[in-house]
C-alpha positions in Angstrom: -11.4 -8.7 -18.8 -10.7 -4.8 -18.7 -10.1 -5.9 -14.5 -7.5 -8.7 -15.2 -5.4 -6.3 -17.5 -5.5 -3.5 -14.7 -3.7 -6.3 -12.6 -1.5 -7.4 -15.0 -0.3 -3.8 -15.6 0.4 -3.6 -12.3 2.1 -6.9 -11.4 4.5 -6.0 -14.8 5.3 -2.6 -13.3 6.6 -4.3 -9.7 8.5 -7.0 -11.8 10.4 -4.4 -13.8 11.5 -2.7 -10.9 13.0 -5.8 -8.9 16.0 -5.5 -11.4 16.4 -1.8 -9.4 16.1 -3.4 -5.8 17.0 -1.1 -3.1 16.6 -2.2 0.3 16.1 0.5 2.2 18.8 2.4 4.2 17.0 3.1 7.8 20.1 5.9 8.6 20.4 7.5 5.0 16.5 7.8 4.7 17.0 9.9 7.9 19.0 11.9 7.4 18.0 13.2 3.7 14.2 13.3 5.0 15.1 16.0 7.5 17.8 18.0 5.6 15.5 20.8 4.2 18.0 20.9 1.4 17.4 18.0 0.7 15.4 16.8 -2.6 13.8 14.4 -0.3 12.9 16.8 2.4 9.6 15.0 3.7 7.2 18.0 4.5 7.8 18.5 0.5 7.6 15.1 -0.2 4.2 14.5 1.3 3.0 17.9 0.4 3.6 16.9 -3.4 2.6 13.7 -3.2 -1.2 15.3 -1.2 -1.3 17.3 -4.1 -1.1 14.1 -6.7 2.5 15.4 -8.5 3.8 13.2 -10.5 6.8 11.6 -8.1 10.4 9.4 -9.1 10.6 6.1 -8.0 13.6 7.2 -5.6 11.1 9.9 -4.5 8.3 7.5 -3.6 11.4 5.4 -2.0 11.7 8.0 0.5 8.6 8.9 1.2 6.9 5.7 2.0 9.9 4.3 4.3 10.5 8.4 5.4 6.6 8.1 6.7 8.0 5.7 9.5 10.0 8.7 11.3 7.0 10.7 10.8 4.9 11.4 13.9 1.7 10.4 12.2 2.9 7.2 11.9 1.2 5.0 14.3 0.6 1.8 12.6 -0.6 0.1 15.8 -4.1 2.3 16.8 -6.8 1.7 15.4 -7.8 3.6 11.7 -12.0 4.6 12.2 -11.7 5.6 8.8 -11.0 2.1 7.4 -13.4 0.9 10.0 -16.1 2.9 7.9 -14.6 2.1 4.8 -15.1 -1.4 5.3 -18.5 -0.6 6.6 -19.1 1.3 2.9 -17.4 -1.4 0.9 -19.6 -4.1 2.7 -23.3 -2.9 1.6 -23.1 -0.9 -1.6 -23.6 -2.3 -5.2 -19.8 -2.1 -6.8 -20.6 -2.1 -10.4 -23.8 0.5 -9.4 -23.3 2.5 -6.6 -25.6 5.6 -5.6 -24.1 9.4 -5.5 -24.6 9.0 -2.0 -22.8 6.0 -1.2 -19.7 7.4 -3.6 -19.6 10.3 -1.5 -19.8 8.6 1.7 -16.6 6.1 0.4 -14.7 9.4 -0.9 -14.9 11.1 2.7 -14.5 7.7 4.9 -11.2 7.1 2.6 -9.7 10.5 2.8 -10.3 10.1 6.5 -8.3 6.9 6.9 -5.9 7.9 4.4 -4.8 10.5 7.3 -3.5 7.1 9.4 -2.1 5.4 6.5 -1.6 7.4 3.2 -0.1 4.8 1.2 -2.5 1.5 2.0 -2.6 0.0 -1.5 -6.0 -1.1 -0.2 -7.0 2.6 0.1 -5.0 4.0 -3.1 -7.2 1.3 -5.2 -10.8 2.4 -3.1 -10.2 6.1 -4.0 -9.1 5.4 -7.7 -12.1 3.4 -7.8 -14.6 6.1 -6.2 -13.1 9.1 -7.9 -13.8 7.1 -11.5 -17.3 6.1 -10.6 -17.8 10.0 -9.6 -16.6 10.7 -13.2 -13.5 12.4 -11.8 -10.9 10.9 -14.1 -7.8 13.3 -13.0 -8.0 12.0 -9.0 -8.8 8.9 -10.2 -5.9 8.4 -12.5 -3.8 10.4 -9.1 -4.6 7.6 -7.2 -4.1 4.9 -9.4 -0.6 5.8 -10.1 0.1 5.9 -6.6 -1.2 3.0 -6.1 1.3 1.3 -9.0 4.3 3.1 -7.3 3.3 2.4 -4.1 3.4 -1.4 -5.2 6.8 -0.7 -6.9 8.2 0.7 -4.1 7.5 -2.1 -2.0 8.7 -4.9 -4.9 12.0 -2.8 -5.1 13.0 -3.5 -1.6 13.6 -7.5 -1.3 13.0 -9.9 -3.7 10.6 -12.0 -0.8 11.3 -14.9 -1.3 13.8 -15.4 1.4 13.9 -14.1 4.6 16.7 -12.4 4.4 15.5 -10.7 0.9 12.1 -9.5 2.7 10.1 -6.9 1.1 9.6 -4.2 3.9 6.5 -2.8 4.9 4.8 -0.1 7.0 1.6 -2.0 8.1 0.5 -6.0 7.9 -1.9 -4.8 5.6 0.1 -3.7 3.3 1.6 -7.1 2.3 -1.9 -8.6 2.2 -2.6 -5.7 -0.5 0.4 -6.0 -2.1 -0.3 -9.9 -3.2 -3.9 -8.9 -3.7 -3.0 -7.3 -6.3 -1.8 -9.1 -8.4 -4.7 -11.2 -8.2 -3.7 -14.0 -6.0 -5.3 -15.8 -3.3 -3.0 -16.4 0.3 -3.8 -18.2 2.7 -3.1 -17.3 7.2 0.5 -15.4 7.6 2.8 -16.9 10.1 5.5 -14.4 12.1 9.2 -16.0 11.5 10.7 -14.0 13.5 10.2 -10.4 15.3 10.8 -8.1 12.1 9.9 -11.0 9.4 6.4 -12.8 8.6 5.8 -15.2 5.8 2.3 -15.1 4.0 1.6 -18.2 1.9 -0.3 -18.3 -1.4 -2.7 -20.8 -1.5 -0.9 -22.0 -4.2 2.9 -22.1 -5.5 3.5 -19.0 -7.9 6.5 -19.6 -10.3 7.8 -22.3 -7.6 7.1 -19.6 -4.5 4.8 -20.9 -1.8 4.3 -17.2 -0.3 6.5 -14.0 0.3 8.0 -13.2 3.3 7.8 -9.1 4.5 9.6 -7.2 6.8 7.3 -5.1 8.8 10.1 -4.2 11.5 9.2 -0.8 11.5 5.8 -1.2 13.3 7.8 -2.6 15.9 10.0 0.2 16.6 7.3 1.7 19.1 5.2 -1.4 19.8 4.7 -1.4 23.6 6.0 -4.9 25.6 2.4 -5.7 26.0 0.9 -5.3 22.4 -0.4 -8.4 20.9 -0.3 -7.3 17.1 -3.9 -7.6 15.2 -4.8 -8.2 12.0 -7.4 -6.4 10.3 -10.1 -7.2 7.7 -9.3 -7.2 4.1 -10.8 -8.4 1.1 -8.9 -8.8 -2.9 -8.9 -6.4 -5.3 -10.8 -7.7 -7.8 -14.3 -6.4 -5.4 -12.9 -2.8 -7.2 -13.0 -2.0 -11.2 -10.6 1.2 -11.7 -10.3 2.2 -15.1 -7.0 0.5 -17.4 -4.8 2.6 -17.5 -1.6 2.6 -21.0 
């Protein structure tokens, strides 16, 4: 029970913020991210955000579609972080976990976290380890970055249209982003070279799936890249704490 209203808190928090829909602005995102006068400045942006400030929506804006100018950002090589978080999340006992095992998850994620900082996957695996730790300030850190994260990504295209596309740094990111609100999808299909469409396995309020722009990982993809998918599972493996 306390896991479905985690989820619903979430899912309310990305509806409220489709009335504010800003689809982001590739050329003013530039520019502000590298004026150091800037309030949007990105080595303060992610600096803040490392250091689990509390951030505006217009600030999360910027940083998550800012990260794609970033040099870090390299959405196509491989993450051996995830790779061990998968590994982590595979074997251990979620609802009784050993010290050992929480510390293991803790370092693999801040590892992989380094290659993609704002995987909703990720955000939701460190809220989850920091709580079972009995760290309740990073774990409350991470779960509202998780939240906005999701925001973010609801505020920039309704998705259900192609042409209203939510836009996204990684594949895995729109996998995560219907994860959470507890839905089951079924194989994504690419419509075009910046748009795929990922089904639900069943029609949600008359959608059959959402369609996501993930352009951006094609800005550096070489003419000889086939694009991979990588594991996932939903989020309801994970029990963070409710929070009001």
């Amino acid at each position: 029970m306390r896991l479905k209203r985690f989820f619903a808190l979430l899912c309310a928090v990305a509806t409220l913020s489709v009335a504010m829909a800003e689809v982001p602005n590739n050329d003013k995102i530039f520019a502000a991210i590298n004026d150091s006068n800037s309030p949007y400045y990105y080595p303060n942006l992610i600096m803040r955000y490392q250091a689990g400030e509390q951030l505006t929506d217009q600030e999360y804006h910027y940083l998550y579609y800012g990260y794609a100018y970033q040099a870090a950002y390299r959405p196509l090589n491989d993450n051996p972080g995830m790779t061990k978080v998968q590994n982590i999340m595979a074997r251990i006992a979620i609802d009784t976990p050993s010290v050992a095992d929480i510390d293991e998850l803790i370092a693999a994620g801040t590892e992989a976290m380094e290659y993609d900082p704002f995987s909703p996957k990720l955000l939701n695996i460190m809220a989850y380890a920091y709580g079972t730790a009995g760290d309740s300030v990073r774990e409350k850190i991470y779960a509202d970055h998780l939240a906005a994260i999701l925001r973010t990504i609801a505020a920039s295209g309704t998705g259900a249209k192609e042409k209203e596309a939510m836009h996204i740094l990684f594949f895995s990111h729109g996998v995560d982003f219907i994860a959470a609100k507890g839905w089951n999808q079924r194989k994504s299909r690419i419509i075009s070279r910046e748009v795929e469409f990922i089904p639900f396995e069943s029609p949600k309020n008359k959608l059959k799936g959402y369609y996501f722009d993930y352009s951006r990982m094609y800005w550096n993809k070489p003419d000889d890249y086939t694009f991979k998918r990588e594991r996932t599972w939903q989020f309801n493996n994970l029990k963070p704490r409710e929070y009001k």
